[in-house]
C-alpha positions in Angstrom: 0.0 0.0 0.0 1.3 3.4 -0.7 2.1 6.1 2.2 -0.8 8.2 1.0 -3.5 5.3 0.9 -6.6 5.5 2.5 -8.5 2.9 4.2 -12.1 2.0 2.6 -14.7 -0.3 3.8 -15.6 -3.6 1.3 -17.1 -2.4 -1.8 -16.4 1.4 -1.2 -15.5 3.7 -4.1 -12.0 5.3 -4.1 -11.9 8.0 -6.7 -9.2 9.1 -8.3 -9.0 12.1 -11.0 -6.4 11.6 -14.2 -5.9 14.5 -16.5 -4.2 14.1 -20.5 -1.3 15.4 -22.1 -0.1 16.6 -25.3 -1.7 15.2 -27.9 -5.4 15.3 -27.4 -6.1 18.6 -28.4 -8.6 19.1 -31.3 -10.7 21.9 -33.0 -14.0 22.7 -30.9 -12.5 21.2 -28.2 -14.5 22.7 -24.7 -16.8 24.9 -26.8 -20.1 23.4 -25.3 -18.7 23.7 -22.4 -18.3 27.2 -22.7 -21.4 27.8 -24.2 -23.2 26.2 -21.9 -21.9 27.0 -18.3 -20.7 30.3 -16.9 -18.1 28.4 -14.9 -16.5 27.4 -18.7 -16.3 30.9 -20.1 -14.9 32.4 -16.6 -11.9 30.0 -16.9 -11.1 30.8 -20.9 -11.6 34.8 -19.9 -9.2 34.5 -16.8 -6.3 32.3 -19.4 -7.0 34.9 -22.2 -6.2 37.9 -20.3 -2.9 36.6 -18.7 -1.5 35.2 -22.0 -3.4 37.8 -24.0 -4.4 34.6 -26.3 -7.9 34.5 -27.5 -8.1 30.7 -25.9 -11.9 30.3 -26.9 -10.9 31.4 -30.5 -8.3 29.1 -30.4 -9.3 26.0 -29.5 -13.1 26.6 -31.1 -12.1 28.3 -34.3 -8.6 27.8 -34.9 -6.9 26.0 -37.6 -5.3 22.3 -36.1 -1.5 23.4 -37.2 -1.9 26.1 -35.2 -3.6 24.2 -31.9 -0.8 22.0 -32.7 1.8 24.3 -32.0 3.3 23.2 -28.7 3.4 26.5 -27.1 -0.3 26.9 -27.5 -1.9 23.6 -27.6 -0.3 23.2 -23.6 -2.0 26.2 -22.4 -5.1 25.1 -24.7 -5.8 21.5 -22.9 -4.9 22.7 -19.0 -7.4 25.5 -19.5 -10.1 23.1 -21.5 -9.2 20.6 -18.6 -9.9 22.9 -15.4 -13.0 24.8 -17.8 -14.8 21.0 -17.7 -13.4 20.4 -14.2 -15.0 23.6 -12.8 -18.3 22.3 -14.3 -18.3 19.2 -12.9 -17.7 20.6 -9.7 -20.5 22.5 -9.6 -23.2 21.1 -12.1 -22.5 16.9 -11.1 -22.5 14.6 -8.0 -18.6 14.2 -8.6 -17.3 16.7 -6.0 -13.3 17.1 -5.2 -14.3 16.0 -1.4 -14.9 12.7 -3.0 -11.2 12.5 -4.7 -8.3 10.8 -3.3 -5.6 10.8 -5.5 -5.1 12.9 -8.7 -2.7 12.0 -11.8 -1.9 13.8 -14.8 -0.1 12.4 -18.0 3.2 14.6 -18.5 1.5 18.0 -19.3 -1.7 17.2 -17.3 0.6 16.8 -14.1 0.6 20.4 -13.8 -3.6 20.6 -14.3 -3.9 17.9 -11.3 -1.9 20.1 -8.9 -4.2 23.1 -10.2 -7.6 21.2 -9.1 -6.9 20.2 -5.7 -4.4 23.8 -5.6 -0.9 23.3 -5.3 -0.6 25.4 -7.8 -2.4 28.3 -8.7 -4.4 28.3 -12.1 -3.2 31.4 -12.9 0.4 30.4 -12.2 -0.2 27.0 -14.2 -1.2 28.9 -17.1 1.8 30.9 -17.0 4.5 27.9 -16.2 2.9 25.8 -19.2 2.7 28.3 -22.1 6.4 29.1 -21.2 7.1 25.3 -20.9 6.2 24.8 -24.0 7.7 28.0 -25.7 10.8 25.8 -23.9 10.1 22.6 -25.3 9.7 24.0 -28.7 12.8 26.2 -28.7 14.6 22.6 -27.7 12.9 21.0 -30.5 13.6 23.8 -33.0 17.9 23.5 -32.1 18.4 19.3 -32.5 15.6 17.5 -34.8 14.1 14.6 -33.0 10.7 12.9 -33.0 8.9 10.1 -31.0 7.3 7.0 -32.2 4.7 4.6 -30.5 5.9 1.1 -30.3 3.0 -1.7 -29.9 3.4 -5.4 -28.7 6.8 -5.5 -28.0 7.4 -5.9 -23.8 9.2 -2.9 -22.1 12.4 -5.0 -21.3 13.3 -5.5 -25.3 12.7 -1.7 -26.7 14.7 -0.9 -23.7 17.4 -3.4 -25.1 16.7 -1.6 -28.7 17.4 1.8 -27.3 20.7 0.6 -25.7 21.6 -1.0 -28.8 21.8 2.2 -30.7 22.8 5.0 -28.1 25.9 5.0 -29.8 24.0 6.8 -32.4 22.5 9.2 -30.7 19.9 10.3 -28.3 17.4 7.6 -28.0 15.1 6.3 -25.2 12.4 4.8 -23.7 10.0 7.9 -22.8 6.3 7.2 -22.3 5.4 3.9 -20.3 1.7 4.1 -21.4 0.3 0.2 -21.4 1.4 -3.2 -21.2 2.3 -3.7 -24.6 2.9 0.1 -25.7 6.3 2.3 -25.2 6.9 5.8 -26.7 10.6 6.0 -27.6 12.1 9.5 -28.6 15.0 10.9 -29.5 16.9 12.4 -33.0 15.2 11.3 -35.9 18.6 9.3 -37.7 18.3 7.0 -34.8 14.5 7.0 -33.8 14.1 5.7 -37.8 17.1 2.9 -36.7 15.3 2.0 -33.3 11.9 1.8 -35.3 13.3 -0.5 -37.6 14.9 -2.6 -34.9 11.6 -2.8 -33.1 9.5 -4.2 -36.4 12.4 -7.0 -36.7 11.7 -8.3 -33.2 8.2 -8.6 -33.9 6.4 -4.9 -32.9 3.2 -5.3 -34.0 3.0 -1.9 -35.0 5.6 1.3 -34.5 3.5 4.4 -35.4 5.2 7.8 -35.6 3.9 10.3 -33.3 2.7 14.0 -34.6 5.1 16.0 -32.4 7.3 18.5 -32.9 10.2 16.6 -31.4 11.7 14.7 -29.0 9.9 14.8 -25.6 11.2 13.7 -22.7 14.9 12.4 -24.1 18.1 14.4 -23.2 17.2 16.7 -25.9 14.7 18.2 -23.7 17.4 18.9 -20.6 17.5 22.3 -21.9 14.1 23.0 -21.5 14.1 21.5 -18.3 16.8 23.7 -17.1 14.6 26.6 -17.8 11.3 25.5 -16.2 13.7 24.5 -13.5 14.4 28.1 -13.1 10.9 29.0 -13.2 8.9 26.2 -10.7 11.7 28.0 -8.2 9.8 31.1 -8.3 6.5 29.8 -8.6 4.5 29.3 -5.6 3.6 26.0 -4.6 1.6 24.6 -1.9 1.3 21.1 -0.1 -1.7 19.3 -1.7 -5.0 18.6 -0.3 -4.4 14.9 -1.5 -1.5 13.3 -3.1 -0.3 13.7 -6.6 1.2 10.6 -8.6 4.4 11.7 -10.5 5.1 10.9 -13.9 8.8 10.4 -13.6 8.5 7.7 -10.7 5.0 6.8 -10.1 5.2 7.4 -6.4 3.0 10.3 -4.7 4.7 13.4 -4.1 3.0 16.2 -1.2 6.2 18.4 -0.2 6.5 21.6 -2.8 10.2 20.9 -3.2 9.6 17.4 -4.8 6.9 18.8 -6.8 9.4 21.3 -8.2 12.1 18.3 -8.9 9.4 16.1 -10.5 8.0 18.7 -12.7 11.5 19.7 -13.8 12.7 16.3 -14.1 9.6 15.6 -16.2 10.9 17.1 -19.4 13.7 15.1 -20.0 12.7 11.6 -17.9 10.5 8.9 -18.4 6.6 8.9 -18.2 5.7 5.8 -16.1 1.9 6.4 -17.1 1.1 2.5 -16.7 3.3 2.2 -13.6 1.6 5.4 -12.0 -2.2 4.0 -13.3 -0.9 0.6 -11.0 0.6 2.4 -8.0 -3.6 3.9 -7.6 -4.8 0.4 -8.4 -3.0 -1.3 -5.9 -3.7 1.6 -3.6 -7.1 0.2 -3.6 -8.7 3.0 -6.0 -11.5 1.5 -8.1 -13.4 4.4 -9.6 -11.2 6.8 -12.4 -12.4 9.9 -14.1 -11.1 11.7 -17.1 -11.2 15.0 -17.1 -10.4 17.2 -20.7 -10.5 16.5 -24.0 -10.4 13.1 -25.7 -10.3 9.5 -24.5 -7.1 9.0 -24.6 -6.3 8.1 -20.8 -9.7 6.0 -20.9 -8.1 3.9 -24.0 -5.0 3.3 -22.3 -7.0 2.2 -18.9 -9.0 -0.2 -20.9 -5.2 -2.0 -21.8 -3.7 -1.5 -18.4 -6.8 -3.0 -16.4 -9.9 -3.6 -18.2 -12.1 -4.2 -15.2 -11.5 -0.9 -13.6 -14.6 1.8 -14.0 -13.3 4.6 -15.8 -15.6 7.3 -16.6 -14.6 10.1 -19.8 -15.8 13.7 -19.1 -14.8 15.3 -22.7 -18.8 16.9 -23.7 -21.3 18.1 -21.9 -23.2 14.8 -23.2 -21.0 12.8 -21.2 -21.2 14.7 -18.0 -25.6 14.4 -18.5 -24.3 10.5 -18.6 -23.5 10.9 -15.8 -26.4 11.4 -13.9 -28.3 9.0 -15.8 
């Protein structure tokens, strides 16, 4: 059991919010949210203003190469994330007091510390546009790219990437599912590892849409940066514990928060190991929270007998109650 577990009675619910990353974002994403509920439009107004981004304009009319664009779309799914979260907060029977444990994959680590307030939304805005201006300024000075790689166990792409470090930058970066590992790193010797990875029978290895090599060495750079600014942002001890990406153990004190958020940039994602710590932990009840399904499909591959509930429209939050 983990330090941060809580005891339930037989058959109890232990609830548990997880939050996406990069990725998901897609036109129209939150606009019936916003149209919808005050609570939407006051959390697009308030990210607007301090970015002086037209968000809602953005992420409803914009064109997809431009949501795209790492700088934006991270801003664009933490605010779409805590938009839908502030509805559900006050228009559903899912209330915080009923959440245990919160997780976030890579940039939706920073939106779980914003809903049970670690860290400030306004702050988080701030600390996410800039990480990704970061992130894309690393990308922009060394070409790199990521690719998913599906049916191959986690022991022999790690054996790949060793294989041909000589190369290059290469690793291991997202743990998502049994079954699925992200590798990243510069594209001569991603297109080497990829080709490794179809040889020892990968069932498939699918190039990702990203501007470049998250979370690889590539990214230390960045991570130096963000370093700089988590040290002047102000962080509090969270109401309940957080699961960090780069160890999939709960963090609580604001000084680990500050390592793992740096350290996230350029280490791995243990998604399926962080998804297994709260399983373990005796949580039995999961909630999406933003756009897409992606953390839903990912559940379904990790433990299929979990309940896992998507709130991405305000058709699934009516669901809900039905």
């Amino acid at each position: 059991m983990g330090v941060f577990a809580h005891s339930v009675v037989a058959n109890a619910k232990k609830t548990a919010f997880l939050f996406p990353g990069q990725g998901v974002q897609y036109g129209g994403m939150g606009k019936d949210f916003y149209e919808n509920f005050k609570e939407a439009r006051e959390v697009f107004i308030q990210a607007s203003e301090i970015l002086k981004i037209n968000l809602a304009v953005l992420c409803f009319h914009g064109k997809q190469d431009e949501l795209n664009k790492t700088s934006l779309c991270q801003p664009a799914i933490l605010v779409t994330s805590i938009a839908i979260l502030e509805v559900l907060k006050q228009n559903s029977s899912v209330r915080m007091d009923t959440c245990h444990a919160v997780a976030g994959l890579s940039l939706g680590e920073y939106t779980a510390h914003v809903s049970i307030g670690s860290i400030a939304f306004a702050d988080a805005v701030k600390l996410v546009y800039k990480r990704g201006t970061y992130m894309q300024e690393a990308c922009n000075a060394v070409p790199g790219g990521m690719a998913s790689v599906i049916g191959l166990e986690d022991e022999k792409v790690e054996k790949i990437c060793n294989e041909v470090r000589s190369m290059g930058v290469i690793c291991a970066a997202n743990y998502n599912s049994p079954g699925q590992i992200v590798i990243s790193g510069e594209k001569s010797v991603l297109e080497k590892a990829a080709s490794l990875a179809k040889e020892r029978g990968a069932r498939m290895v699918v190039p990702l849409k990203v501007d470049g090599a998250f979370h690889s060495g590539l990214m230390s750079p960045a991570g130096s940066r963000l370093s700089k600014e988590l040290e002047s942002t102000s962080i509090s001890r969270p109401s309940v514990p957080v699961v960090a990406n780069i160890h999939a153990r709960y963090v609580r004190e604001p000084d680990e928060i500050r390592v793992s958020l740096a350290k996230q940039l350029d280490s791995h994602v243990r998604w399926h190991q962080s998804v297994q710590t709260l399983i373990q932990d005796g949580f039995n009840q999961f909630y999406e929270i933003g756009p897409g399904k992606s953390l839903t499909g990912l559940m379904k591959r990790i433990d299929a007998n979990q309940e896992m509930k998507c709130i991405d429209t305000v058709e699934a939050l009516k669901n809900l109650t039905k």
